[in-house]
TORGU-130466 format. One record per residue (C-alpha): x, z, y; residue in one letter. Coordinates in steps of 0.05 Angstrom, whole numbers, plus 32768, in hexadecimal, padded with zeros to 4 digits. Layout:
BEGIN
    X    Z    Y rest
    X    Z    Y    A
...
This chain:
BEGIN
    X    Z    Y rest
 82E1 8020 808E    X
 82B7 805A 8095    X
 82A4 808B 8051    X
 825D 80AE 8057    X
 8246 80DF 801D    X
 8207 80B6 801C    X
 81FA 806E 802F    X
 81B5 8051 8028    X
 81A9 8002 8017    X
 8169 7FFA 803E    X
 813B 801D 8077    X
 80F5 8017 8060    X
 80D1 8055 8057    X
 80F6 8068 8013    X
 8139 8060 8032    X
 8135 8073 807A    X
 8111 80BA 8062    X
 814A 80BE 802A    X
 8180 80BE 8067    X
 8159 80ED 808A    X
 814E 8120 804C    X
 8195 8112 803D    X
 81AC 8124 808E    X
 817F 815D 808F    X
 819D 8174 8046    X
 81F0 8174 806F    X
 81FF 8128 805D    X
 822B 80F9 8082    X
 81F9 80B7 8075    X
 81F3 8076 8089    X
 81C2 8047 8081    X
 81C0 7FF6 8074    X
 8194 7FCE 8092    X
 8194 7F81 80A1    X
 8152 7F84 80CB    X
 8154 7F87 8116    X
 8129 7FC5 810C    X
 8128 7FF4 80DA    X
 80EC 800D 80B6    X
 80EB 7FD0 807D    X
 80AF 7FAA 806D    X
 807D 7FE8 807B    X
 808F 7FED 80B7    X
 8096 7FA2 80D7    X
 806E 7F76 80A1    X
 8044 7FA5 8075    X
 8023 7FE8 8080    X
 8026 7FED 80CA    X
 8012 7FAB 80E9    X
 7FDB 7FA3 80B7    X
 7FBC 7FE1 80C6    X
 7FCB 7FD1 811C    X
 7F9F 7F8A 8105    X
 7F67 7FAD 80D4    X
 7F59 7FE6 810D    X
 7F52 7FBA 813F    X
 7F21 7F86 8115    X
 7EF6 7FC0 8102    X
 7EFB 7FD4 814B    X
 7ED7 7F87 815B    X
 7EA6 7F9C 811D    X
 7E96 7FD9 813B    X
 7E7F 7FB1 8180    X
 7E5D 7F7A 815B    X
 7E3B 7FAC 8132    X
 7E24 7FEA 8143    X
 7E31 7FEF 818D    X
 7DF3 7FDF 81A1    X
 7DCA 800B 8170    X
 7DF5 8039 8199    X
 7DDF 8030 81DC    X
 7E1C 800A 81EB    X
 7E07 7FCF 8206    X
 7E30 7F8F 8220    X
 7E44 7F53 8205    X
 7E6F 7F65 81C9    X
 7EC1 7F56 81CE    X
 7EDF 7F11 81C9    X
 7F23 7F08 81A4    X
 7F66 7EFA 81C4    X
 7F8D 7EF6 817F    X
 7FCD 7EF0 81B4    X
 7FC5 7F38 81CE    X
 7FA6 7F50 818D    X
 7FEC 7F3A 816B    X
 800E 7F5A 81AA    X
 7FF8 7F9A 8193    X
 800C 7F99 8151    X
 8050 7F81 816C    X
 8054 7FC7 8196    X
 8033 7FF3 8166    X
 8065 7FDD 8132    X
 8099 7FE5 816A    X
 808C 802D 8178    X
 808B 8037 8128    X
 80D7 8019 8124    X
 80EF 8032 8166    X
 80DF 807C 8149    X
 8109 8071 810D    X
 8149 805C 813D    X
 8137 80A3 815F    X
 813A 80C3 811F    X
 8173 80AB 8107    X
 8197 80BB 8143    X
 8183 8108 8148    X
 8191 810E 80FC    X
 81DC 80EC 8107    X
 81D2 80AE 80DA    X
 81FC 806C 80DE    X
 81CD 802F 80DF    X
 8204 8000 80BF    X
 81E1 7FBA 80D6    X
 81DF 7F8B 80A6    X
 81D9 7F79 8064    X
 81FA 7F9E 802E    X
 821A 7F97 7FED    X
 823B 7FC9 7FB2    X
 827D 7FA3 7F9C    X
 828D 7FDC 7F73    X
 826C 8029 7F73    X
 8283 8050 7FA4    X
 8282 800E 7FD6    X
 8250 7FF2 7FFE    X
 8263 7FB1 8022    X
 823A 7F9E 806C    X
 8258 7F63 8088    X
 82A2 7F62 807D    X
 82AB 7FA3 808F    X
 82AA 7FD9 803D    X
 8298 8021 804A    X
 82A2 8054 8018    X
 826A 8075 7FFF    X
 8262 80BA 7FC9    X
 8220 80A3 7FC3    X
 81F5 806D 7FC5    X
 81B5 8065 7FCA    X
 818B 801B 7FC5    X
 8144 8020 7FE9    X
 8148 7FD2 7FF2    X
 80F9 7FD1 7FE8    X
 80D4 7F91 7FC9    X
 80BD 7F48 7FE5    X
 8081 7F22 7FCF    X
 8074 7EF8 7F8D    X
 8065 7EC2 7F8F    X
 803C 7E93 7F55    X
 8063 7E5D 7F3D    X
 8048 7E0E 7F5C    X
 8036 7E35 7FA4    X
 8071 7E2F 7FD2    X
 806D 7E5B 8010    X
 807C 7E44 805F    X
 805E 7E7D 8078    X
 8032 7E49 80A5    X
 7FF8 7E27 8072    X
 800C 7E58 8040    X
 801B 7E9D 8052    X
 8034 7EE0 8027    X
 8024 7F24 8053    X
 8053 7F13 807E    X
 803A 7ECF 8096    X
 7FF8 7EE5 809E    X
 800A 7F1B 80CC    X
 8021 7EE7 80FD    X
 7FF9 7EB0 80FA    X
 7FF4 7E81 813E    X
 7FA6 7E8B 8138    X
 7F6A 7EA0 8110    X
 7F5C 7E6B 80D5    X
 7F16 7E50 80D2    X
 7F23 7E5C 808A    X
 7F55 7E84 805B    X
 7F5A 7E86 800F    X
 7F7B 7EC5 7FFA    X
 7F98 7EBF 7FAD    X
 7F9D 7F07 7F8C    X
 7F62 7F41 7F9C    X
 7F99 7F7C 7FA1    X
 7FA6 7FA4 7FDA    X
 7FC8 7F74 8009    X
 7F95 7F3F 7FF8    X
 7F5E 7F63 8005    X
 7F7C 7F87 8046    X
 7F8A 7F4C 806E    X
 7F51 7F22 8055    X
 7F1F 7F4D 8076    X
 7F46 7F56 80B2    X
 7F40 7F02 80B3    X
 7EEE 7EFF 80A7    X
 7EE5 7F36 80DE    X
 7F05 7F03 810B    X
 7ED3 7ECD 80EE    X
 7EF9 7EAA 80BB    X
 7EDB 7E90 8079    X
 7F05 7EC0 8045    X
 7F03 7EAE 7FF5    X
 7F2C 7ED6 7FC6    X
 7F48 7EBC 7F8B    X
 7F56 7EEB 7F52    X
 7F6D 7EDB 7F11    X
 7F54 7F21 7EEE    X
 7F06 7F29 7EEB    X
 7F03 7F66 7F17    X
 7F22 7F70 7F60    X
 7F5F 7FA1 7F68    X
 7F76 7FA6 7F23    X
 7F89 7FF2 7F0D    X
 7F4F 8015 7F34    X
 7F0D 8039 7F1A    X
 7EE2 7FF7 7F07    X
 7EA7 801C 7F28    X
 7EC9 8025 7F63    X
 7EDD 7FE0 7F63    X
 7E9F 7FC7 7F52    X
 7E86 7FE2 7F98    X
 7EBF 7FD7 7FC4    X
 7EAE 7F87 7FAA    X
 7E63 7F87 7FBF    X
 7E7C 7FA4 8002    X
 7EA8 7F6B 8011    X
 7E7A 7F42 7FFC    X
 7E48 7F59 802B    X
 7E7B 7F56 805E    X
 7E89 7F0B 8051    X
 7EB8 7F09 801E    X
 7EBA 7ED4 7FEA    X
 7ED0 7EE2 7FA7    X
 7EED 7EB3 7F6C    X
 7EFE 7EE2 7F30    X
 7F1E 7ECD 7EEC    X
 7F4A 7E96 7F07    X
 7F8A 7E7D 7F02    X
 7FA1 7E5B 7F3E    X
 7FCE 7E17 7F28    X
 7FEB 7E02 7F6D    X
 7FE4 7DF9 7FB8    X
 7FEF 7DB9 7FDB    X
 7FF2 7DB3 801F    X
 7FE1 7D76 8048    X
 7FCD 7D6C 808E    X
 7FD8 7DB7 809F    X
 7FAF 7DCC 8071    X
 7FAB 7DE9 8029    X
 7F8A 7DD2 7FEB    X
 7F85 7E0D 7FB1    X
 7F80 7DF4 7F69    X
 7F6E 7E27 7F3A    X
 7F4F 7E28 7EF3    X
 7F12 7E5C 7EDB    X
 7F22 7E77 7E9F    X
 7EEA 7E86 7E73    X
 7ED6 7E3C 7E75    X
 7F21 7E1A 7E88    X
 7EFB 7DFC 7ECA    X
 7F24 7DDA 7EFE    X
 7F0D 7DE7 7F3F    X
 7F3C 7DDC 7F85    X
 7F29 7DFD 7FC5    X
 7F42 7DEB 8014    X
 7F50 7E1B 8043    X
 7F7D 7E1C 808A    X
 7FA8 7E54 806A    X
 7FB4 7E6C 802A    X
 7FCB 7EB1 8023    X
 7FFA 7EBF 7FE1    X
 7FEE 7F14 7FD6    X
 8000 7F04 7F86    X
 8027 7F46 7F8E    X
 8066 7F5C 7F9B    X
 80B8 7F5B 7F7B    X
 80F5 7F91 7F89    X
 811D 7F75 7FBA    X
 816B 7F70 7F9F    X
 8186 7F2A 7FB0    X
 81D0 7F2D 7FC8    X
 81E1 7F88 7FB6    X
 8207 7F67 7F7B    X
 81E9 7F95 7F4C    X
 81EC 7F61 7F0E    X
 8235 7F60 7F18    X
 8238 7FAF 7F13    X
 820C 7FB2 7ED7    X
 81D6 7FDA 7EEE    X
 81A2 7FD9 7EC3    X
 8158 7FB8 7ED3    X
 811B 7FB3 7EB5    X
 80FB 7F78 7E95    X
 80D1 7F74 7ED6    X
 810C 7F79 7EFF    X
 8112 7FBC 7F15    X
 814C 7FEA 7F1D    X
 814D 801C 7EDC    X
 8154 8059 7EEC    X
 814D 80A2 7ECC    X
 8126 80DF 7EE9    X
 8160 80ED 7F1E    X
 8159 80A5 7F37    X
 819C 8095 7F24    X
 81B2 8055 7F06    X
 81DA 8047 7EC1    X
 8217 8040 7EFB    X
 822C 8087 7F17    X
 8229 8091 7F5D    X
 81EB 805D 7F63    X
 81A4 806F 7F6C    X
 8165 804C 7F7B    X
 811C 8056 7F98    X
 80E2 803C 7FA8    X
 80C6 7FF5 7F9B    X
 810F 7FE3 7F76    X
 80F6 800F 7F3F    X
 80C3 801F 7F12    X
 807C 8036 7F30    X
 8051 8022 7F5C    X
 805F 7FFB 7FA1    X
 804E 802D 7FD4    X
 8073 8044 800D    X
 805E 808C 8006    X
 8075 8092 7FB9    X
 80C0 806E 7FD7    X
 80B8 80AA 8007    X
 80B6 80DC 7FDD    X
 80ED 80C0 7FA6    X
 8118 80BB 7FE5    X
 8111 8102 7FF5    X
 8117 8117 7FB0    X
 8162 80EF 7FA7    X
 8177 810D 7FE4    X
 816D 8153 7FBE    X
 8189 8137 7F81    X
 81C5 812B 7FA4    X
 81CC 816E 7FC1    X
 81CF 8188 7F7A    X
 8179 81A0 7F89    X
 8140 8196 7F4B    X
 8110 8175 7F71    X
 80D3 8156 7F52    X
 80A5 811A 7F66    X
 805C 811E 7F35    X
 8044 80D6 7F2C    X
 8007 80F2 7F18    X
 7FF2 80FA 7F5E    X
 8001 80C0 7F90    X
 7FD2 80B3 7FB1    X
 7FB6 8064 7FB6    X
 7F8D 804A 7FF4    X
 7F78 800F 800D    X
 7F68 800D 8058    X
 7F33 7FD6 805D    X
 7EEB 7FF7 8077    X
 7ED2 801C 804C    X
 7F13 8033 8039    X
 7F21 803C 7FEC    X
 7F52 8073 7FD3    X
 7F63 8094 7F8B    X
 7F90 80C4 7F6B    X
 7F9B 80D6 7F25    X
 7F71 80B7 7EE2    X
 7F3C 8081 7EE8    X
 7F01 8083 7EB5    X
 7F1F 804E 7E91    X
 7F61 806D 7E86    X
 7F3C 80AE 7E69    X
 7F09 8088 7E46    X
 7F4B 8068 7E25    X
 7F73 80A7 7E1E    X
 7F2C 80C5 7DFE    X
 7F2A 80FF 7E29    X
 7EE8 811F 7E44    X
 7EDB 8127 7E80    X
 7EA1 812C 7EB5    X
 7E90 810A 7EEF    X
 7E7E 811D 7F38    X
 7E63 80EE 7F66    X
 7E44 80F7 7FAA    X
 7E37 80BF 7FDD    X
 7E43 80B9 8021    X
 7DFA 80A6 8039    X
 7DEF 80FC 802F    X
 7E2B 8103 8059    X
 7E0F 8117 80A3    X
 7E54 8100 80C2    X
 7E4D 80BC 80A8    X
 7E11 80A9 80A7    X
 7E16 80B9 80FD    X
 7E50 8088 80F7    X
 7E33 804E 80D3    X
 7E5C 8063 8095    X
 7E3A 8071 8066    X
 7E4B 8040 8032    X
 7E74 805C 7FF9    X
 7E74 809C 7FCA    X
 7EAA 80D3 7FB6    X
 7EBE 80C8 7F6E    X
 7EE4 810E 7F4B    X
 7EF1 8110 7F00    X
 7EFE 8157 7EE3    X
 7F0D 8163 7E94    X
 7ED5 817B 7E75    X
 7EE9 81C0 7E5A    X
 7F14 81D8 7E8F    X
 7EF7 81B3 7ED4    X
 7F3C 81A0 7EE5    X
 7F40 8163 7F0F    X
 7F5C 812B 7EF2    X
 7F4E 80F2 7F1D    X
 7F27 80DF 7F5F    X
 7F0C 809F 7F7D    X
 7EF3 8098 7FC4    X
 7ECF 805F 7FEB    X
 7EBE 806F 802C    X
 7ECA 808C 8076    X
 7F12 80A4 807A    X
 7F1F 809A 8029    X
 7F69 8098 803D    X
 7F67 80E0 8056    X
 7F35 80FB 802E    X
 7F5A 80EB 7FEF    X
 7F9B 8122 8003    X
 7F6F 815E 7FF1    X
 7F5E 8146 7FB0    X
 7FAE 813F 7FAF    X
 7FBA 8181 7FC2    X
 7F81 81A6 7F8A    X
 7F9C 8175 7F53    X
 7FEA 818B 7F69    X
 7FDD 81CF 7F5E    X
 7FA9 81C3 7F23    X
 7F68 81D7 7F42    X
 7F2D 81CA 7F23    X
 7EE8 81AC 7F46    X
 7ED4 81F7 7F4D    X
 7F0F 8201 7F77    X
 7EFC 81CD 7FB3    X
 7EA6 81D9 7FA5    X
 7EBC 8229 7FC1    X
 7EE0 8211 7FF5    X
 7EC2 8210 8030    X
 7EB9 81C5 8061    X
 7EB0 81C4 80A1    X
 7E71 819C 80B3    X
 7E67 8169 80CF    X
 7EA7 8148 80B1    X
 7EA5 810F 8077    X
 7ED5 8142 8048    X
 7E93 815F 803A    X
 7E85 8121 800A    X
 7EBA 8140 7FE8    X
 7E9F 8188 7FDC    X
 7E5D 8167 7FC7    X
 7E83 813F 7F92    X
 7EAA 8182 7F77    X
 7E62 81A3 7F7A    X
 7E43 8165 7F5A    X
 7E78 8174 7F1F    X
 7E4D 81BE 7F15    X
 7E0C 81CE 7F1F    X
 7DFF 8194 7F51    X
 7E0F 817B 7F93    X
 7DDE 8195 7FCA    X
 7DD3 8158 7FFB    X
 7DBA 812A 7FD1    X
């Protein structure tokens, strides 16, 4: 039996950078971790090999589209989906082999397996019990899945699944227009498969600016995306290899079924805590499921923390990141502080869409005023040499003070161009602040100093 100050259930991004913090902070730590690799879903089934598969579909786009208008002429690229996959497989290798490296210059235990808590202070891998001061649970989440669709992860798929599939499908139905859904649907119609999203909201990716969503729909749409909103989806049935999707539209109680080769289930996602034997401890959950916790991240049980998708917030490996980091200082007897108010959200389809802070709607709601500052990326020089200029940079400042409250980007590089927004809004900067600052040009960030001036006297390119 070994006894660690720290020992972390789970090696996903919250709890492999919690090990780290806690190493680099003078811990003894291990970490759990049943995987073969360690970097949890992010790593092997989520962030990283969908982003391997939607750079190299947009890469294919790219030759069938605008190569030519280029000067590049040839006969545009055909698809080997076996050496495509291949390179997810090592780019998600190098990802997880870096962590391994990691944890061996910091001097962390991977304990291999999967763990339990029979009692605080114990964490059980195997049959061997190690003692533990702390202990942290970073055990991440899995997906939901609707009741009357059962999953084989061949016909009908979760994120996982459809990361390995034998082959492209001729056809997939994708139920649920979130992130996920939306990701690896367009990843499938750049490859030439007949896509059809099923949501049961009116609007695609519940939560965002409607605007914005408004325009990231008539972009997939233009890029072959088929859309079914306000439906409930009753069942899939599966015969003959493939899948029939029966689903009712709600304003007029329709019934309507649809086929497809695959059906991909992105109905969103659960914490992950089958088998710690936390009921049997009495650590609190939510009504949803989650892991209760207070502003330390501890539990109702001392000694027993949590993070990232096992508690409250949103699913995103970056916000698991930072609650890691800030437990590890907990623990060292530090004040650390993690603002909600500005994680960042992106979704890395092309254009990308990112946001940070309000939405109109929640202002609108909270009856705020505010002003809004739009430019689009068609006066962006950068982009429109690219063939990006689709999209517009959305800021929303309060009213009397210009302080930014919110921004929305769809566009070139919306994933990065969203951090400086985080940066002004973390230290309370108002439009003013980023119209003054100067942008290199050519670079798409300019869209962003338009939209700050476009909150003033007016944005100069358009």
């Amino acid at each position: 039996m070994s006894s660690y100050d720290v020992i972390v259930i789970g090696a996903g991004p919250g709890g492999y950078v919690s090990a780290i913090r806690c190493a680099q902070l003078g811990m003894k730590v291990a970490v759990v971790e049943g995987r073969e690799t360690l970097g949890g879903t992010c790593l092997n089934v989520g962030c990283i090999p969908s982003k391997a598969l939607l750079h190299a579909t947009h890469m294919l786009h790219e030759a069938e589209h605008n190569f030519a208008e280029m000067g590049l002429k040839g006969k545009a690229p055909s698809v080997d989906w076996k050496q495509m996959i291949s390179y997810k497989e090592k780019t998600v290798g190098q990802n997880t082999g870096g962590i391994e490296f990691l944890f061996k210059k910091n001097k962390i235990d991977w304990l291999q397996g999967w763990g339990s808590i029979p009692e605080a202070g114990k964490v059980k891998v195997g049959d061997e019990v190690h003692d533990a001061k702390n202990i942290i649970i970073a055990s991440g989440s899995e997906a939901s899945v609707l009741p009357g669709i059962e999953v084989d992860e061949k016909t009908v798929v979760t994120s996982t699944g459809a990361l390995t599939l034998p082959k492209v499908p001729k056809s997939l139905v994708v139920i649920g227009a979130g992130v996920i859904g939306l990701e690896l649907g367009s990843v499938y119609a750049r490859l030439g498969a007949e896509v059809t999203v099923i949501e049961y909201l009116d609007a695609i990716t519940p939560g965002m600016d409607a605007e914005i969503a408004r325009q990231f729909q008539k972009m997939l749409t233009k890029q072959g995306l088929k859309f079914t909103l306000g439906a409930a989806v009753q069942g899939v049935e599966v015969k003959n290899n493939k899948a029939t999707v029966s689903y009712v539209v709600r304003k007029d109680e329709s019934e309507h079924t649809i086929t497809a080769d695959t059906v991909l289930v992105a109905t969103g996602r659960k914490p992950y805590t089958t088998g710690l034997g936390i009921d049997a401890l009495g650590v609190a959950l939510t009504e949803r499921g989650q892991i209760k916790t207070d502003a330390s991240y501890a539990t109702n049980v001392p000694g027993i923390y949590a993070i990232g998708d096992t508690i409250e917030g949103p699913m995103l490996a970056h916000k698991a990141e930072d609650e890691g980091m800030a437990v590890a200082e907990v623990i060292a007897g530090q004040k650390p502080h993690v603002n909600y108010g500005v994680i960042p959200g992106v979704i890395y389809t092309h254009p990308e869409v990112s946001n940070v802070g309000e939405t109109e709607e929640t202002l609108k709601a909270a009856g705020r005023a505010y002003k809004v500052g739009k430019f689009p990326f068609l006066g962006n020089a950068r982009a429109k040499a690219n063939f990006a200029g689709d999209g517009f940079v959305k800021l929303l400042v309060d009213a009397q003070t210009d302080r930014i409250l919110g921004a929305h980007i769809i566009g070139p590089m919306a994933g990065d161009l969203i951090h400086e927004i985080c940066v002004a809004m973390e230290f309370g900067a108002a439009a003013e602040d980023i119209a003054r600052t100067c942008h290199a040009h050519p670079t798409y960030s300019e869209a962003v100093r338009e939209a700050a001036l476009a909150c003033g006297d007016g944005a100069i390119h358009v």
